[in-house]
C-alpha positions as CSV (number, residue, x, y, z in Angstrom):
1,X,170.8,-93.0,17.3
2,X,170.9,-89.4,16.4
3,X,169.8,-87.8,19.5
4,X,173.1,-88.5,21.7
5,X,174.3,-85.2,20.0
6,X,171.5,-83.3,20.7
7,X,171.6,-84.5,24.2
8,X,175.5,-84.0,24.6
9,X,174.7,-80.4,22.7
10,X,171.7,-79.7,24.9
11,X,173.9,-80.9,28.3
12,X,176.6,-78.9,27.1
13,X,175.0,-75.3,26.5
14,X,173.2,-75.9,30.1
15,X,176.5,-76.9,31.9
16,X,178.8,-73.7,30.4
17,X,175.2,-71.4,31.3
18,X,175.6,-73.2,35.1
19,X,179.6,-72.3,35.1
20,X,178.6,-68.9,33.9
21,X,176.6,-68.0,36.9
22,X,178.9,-69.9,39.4
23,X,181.8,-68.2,37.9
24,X,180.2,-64.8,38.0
25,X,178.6,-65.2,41.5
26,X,181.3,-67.0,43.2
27,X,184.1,-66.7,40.9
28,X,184.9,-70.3,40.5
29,X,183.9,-73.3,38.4
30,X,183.0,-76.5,40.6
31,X,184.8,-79.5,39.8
32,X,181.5,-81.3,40.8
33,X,179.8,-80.1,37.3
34,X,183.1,-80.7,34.9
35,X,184.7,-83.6,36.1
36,X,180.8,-85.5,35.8
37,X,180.8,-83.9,32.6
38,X,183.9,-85.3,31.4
39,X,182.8,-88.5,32.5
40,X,180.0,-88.3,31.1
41,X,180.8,-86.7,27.9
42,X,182.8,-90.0,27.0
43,X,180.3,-92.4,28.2
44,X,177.8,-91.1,26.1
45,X,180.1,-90.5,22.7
46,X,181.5,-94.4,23.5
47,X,177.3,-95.6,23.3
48,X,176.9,-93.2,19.9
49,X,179.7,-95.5,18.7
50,X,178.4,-98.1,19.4
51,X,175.6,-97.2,17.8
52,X,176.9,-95.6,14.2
53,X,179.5,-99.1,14.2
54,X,182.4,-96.6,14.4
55,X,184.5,-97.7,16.9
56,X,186.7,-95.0,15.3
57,X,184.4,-92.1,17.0
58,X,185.2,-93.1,20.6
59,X,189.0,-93.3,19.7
60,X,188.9,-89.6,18.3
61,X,186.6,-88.5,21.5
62,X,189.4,-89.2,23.5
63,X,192.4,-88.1,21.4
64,X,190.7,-84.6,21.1
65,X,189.7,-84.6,24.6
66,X,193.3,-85.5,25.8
67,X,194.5,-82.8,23.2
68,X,192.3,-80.1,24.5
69,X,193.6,-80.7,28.0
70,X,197.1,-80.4,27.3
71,X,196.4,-77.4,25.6
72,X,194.7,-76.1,28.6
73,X,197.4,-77.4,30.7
74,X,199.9,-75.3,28.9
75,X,197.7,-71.9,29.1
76,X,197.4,-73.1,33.0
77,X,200.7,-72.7,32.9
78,X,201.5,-69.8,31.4
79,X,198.7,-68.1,33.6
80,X,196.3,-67.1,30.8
81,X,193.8,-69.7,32.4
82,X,192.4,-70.4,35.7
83,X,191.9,-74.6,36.9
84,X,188.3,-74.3,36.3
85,X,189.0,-72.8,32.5
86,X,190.7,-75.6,31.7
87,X,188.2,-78.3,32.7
88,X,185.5,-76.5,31.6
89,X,187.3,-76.6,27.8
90,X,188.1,-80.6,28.5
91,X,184.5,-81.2,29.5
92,X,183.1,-79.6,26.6
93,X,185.4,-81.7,24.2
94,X,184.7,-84.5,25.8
95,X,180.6,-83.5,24.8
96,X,181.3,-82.3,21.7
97,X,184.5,-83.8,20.0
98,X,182.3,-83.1,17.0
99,X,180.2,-80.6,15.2
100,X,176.7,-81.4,15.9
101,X,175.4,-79.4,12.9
102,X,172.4,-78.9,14.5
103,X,171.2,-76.3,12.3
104,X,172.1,-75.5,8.4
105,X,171.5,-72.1,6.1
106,X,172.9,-69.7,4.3
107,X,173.5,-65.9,4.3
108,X,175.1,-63.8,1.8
109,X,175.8,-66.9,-0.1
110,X,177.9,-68.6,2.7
111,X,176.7,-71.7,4.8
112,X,176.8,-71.6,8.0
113,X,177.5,-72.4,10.3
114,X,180.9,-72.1,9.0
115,X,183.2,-74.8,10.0
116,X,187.1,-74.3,10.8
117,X,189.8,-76.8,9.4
118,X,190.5,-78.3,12.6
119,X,188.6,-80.3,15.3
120,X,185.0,-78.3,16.9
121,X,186.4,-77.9,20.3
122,X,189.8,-75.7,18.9
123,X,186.8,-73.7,17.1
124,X,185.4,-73.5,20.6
125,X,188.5,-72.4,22.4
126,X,189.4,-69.7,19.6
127,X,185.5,-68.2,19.8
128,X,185.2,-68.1,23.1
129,X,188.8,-65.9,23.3
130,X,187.9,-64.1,20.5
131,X,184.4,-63.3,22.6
132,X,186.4,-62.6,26.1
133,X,187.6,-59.0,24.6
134,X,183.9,-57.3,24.6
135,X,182.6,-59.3,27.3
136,X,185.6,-57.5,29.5
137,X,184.4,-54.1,28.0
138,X,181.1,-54.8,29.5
139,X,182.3,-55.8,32.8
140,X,184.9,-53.1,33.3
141,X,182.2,-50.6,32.6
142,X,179.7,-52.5,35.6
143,X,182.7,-52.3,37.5
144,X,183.2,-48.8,37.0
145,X,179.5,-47.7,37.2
146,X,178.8,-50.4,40.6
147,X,181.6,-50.0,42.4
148,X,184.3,-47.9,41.3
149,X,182.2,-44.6,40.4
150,X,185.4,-42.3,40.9
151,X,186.4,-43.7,37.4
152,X,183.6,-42.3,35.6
153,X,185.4,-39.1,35.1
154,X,188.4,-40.3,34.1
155,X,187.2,-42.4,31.4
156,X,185.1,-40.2,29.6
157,X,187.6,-37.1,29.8
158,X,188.5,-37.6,26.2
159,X,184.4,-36.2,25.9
160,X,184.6,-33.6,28.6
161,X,187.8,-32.2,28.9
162,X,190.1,-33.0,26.1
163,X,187.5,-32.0,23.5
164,X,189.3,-28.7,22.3
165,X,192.4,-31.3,21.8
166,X,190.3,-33.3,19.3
167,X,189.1,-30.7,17.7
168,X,192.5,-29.5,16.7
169,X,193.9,-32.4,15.5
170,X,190.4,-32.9,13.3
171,X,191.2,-29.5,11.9
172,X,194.8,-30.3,11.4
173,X,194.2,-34.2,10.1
174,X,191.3,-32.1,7.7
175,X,194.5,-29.9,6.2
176,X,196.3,-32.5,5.5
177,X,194.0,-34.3,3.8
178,X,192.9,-31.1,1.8
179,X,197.1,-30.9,1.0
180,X,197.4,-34.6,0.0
181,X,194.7,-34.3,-2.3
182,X,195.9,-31.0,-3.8
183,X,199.3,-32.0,-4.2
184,X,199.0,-36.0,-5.4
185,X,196.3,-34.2,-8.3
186,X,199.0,-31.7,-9.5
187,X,201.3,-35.0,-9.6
188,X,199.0,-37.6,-11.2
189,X,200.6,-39.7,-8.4
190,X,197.0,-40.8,-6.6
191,X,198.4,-44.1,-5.2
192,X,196.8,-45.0,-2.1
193,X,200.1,-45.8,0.0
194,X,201.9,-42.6,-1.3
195,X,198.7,-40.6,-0.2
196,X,198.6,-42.5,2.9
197,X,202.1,-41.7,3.9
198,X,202.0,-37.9,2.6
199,X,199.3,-37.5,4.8
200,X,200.6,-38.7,7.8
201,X,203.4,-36.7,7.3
202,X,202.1,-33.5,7.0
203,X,200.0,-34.4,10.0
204,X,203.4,-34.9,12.2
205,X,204.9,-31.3,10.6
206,X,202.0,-29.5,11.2
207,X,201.0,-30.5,14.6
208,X,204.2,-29.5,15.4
209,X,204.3,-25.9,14.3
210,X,204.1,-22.8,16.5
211,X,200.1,-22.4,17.7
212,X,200.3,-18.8,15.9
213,X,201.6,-20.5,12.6
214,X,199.6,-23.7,12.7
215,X,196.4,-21.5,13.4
216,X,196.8,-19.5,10.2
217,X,198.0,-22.7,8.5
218,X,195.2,-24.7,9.2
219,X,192.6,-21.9,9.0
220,X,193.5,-21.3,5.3
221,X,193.5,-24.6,3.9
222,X,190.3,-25.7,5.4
223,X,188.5,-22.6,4.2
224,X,189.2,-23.4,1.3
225,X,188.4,-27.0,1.2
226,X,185.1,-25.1,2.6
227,X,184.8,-22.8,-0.1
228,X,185.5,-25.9,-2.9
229,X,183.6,-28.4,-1.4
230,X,181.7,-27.4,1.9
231,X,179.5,-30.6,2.3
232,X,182.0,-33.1,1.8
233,X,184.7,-30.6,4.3
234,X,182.0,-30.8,6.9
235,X,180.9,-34.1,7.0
236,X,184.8,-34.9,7.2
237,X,185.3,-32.7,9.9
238,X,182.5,-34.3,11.9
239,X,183.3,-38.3,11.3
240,X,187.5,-37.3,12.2
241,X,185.9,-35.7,14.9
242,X,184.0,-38.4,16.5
243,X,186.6,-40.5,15.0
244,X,189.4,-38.9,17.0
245,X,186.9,-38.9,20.5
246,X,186.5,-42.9,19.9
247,X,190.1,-43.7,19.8
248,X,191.0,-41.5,22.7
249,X,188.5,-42.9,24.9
250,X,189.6,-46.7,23.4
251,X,193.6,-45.4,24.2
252,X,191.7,-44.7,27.6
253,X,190.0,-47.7,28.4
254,X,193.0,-50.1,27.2
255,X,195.5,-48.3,29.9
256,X,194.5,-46.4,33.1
257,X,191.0,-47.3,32.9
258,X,191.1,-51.0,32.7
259,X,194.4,-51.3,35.4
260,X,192.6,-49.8,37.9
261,X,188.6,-51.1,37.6
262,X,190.4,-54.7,37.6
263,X,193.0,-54.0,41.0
264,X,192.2,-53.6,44.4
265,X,194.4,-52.9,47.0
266,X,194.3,-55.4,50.6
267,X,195.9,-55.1,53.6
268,X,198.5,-58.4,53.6
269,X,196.4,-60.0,56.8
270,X,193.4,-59.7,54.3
271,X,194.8,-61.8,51.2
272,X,193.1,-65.3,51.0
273,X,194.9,-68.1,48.8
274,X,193.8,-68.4,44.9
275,X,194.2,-64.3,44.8
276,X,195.4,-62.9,41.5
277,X,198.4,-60.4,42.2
278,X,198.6,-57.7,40.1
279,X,201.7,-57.1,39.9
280,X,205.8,-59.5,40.0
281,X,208.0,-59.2,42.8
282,X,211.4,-59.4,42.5
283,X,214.5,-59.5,44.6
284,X,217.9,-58.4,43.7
285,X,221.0,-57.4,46.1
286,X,218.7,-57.9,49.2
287,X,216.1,-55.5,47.5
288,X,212.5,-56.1,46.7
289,X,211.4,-54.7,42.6
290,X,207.6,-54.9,41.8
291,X,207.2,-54.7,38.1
292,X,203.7,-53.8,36.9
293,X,204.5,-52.8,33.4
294,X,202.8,-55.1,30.8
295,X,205.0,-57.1,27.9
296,X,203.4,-54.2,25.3
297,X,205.0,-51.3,28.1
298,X,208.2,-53.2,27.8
299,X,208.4,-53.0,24.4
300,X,207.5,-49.5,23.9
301,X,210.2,-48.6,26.5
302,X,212.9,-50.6,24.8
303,X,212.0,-49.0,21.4
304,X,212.2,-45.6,22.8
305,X,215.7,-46.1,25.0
306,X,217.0,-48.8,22.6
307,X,217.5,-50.9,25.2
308,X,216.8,-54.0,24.6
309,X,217.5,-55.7,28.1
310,X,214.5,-53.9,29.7
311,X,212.6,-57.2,27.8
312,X,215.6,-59.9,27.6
313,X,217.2,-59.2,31.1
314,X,215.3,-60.6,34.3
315,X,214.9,-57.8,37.2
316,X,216.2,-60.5,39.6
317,X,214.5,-63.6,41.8
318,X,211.0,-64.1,41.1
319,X,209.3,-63.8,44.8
320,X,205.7,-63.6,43.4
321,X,204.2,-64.0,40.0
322,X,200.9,-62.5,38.6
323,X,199.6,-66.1,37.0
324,X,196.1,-66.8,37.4
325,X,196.8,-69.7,39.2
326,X,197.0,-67.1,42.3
327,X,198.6,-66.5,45.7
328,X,199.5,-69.6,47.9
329,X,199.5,-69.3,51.6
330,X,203.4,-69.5,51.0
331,X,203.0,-66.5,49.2
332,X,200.8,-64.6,51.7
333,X,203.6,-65.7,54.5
334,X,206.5,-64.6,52.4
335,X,204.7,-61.2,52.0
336,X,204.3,-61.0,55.3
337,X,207.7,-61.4,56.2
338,X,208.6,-59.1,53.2
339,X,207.0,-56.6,55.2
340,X,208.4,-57.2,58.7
341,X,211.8,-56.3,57.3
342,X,210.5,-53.1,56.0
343,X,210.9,-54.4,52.0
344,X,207.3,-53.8,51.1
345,X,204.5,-52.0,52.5
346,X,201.4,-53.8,54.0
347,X,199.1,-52.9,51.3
348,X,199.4,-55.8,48.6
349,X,197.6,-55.1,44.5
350,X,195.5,-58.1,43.5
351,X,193.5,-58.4,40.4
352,X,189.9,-58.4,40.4
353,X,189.8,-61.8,38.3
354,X,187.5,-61.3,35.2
355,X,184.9,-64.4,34.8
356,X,186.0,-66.3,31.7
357,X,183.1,-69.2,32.0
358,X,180.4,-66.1,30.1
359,X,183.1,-66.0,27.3
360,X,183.2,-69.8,27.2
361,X,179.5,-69.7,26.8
362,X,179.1,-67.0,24.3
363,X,181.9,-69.2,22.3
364,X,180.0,-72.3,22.4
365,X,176.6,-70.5,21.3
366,X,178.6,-69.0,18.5
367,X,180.6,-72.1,17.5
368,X,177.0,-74.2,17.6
369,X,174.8,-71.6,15.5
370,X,177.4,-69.0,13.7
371,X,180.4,-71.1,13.0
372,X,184.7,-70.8,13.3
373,X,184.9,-66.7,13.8
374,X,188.4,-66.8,12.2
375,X,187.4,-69.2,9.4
376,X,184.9,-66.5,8.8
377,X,187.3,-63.6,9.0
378,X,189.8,-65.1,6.9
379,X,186.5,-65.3,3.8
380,X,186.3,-61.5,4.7
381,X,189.5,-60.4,4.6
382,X,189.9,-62.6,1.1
383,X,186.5,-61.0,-0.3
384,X,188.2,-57.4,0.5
385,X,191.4,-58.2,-1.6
């Protein structure tokens, strides 16, 4: 009686491990392992009724599994997830509408694994996005190190060329730190906001100062945060230091970096249906727009011109869109024809489409052994307060 969850769990992990390797090697999930599986998944979950006398069980099987699908269906939608994403995620409800609790202990005086408040597969869906962020780090970096070596460069600039850039800005972040301390003493005002804003404004004034001025400036005040406390001046010079490297080569990563290791360029004849384009086109007054500038760029770029129609106003008729559903041969025709009346060039951007089954199974292996990621953010946020 209680091994249909163990087999469902067992089934389950080997499935999203099989998904992972089709998905990586061919880039696709077969709907001859997740349409089975759904199948399946209900079959088995309808005999462990049976089973326990809870007719009950099957009922919520298939309310969480329709559930899960719609969800999916509305992220298909909305382009954030591929067919075989979604299938995959309905599959695995269908398995697992349930914790199986396979395993039970605690750490740190929390049991684990920790469960969310709302049904196992939503804990599934929210790990495995949670575990798609350093999973892309990883495969940008193989990208860039296999096939796009040009980038290497690039990406660690922030290391080999911007490095007299950092260290300026450590100097100047380590004088106004040395100010904010000085000055909030002489106050009796050490509030931690105050101090935070303080010290981000002298930062701003300083940096901005004449090189001549800001170079006496800055050499004076940490000399004598030397000369007052040289251990604690150094080993805060060297942590903004690295500190200031990491975020530059994150700022990196996030923007140039990542755009171009996941786009390459084809000739139109060479596009194939289910390709990702990289990139909207639109057409307005018998002119074609492409608009490669993400929701965040928008943003920024309304903030800074106060205009708020560069996010609210279309650029005109959609011709393509950049969902991950892909390109149809409609699309590929209409390009084509883009190009024979001299609208577009003949090279085309597609995205190189990042493998979301791995994520998937890194979500589940979490969910099964670790527990809810946000649940367990949520008890560390509260212990900090």
């Amino acid at each position: 009686m209680v091994e249909i969850p163990l087999i469902t769990t067992f089934i389950a992990i080997v499935a999203c491990l099989y998904a992972s390797y089709s998905d990586l090697k061919r880039g696709i999930i077969p709907n001859k392992l997740t349409f089975p599986l759904i199948a399946l998944g209900i079959i088995l979950n309808g005999i462990y009724a049976f089973m326990i006398g809870e007719i009950w069980f099957i009922v919520i099987c298939l309310v969480i599994t329709g559930v899960v699908f719609a969800l999916g269906y509305v992220f298909w939608k909305m382009g954030a997830w591929a067919g075989g994403d979604v299938k995959l995620f309905t599959a695995l409800a269908a398995l697992l509408p349930v914790s199986p609790l396979l395993l039970s202990y605690n750490m740190f005086g929390v049991h684990f694994p920790v469960e969310g408040v709302y049904p196992f597969p939503l804990t599934l869906i929210i790990n495995s996005i949670l575990s798609v962020f350093p999973f892309i780090l990883i495969y940008v970096l193989y990208v860039i190190l296999r096939i796009k070596k040009h980038l290497i460069g690039e990406l660690f600039s922030p290391i080999t060329e911007d490095y007299k850039k950092n260290f300026v800005l450590t100097l100047v972040m380590t004088s106004s730190i040395t100010i904010t301390m000085f000055v909030t003493q002489e106050l009796q005002l050490q509030i931690v906001i105050i101090s935070m804003i303080l010290m981000i404004l002298l930062t701003l004034v300083i940096s901005r100062l004449p090189n001549q001025v800001k170079a006496v400036l800055v050499s004076l005040v940490v000399v004598a945060s030397l000369f007052y406390n040289l251990e604690i001046t150094i080993y805060s010079i060297i942590l903004l230091y690295i500190t200031m490297t990491v975020i530059r080569l994150i700022r990196k990563f996030l923007s140039s970096i990542n755009k171009e290791a996941l786009q390459d360029e084809y000739p139109l004849e060479e596009l194939s249906e289910g390709m990702i384009p990289a990139y909207n086109l639109y057409q307005r007054d018998d002119k074609v727009y492409v608009d490669d500038k993400s929701f965040v760029d928008k943003i920024t770029e309304a903030i800074k011109t106060k205009d708020i129609s560069l996010i609210t106003t279309p650029m005109g008729k959609n011709l393509i869109t950049n969902l991950a559903a892909g390109l149809t041969l409609d699309d590929i025709e209409l390009l084509k024809k883009l190009h024979s009346e001299g609208k577009i060039s003949n090279k085309f951007k597609v995205k190189r489409g990042v493998p979301f089954a791995p994520s998937i199974f890194i979500g589940l292996l979490i969910s099964l052994f670790i527990g809810d990621l946000l649940a367990i953010l949520q008890m560390i946020i509260s212990w900090i307060i």
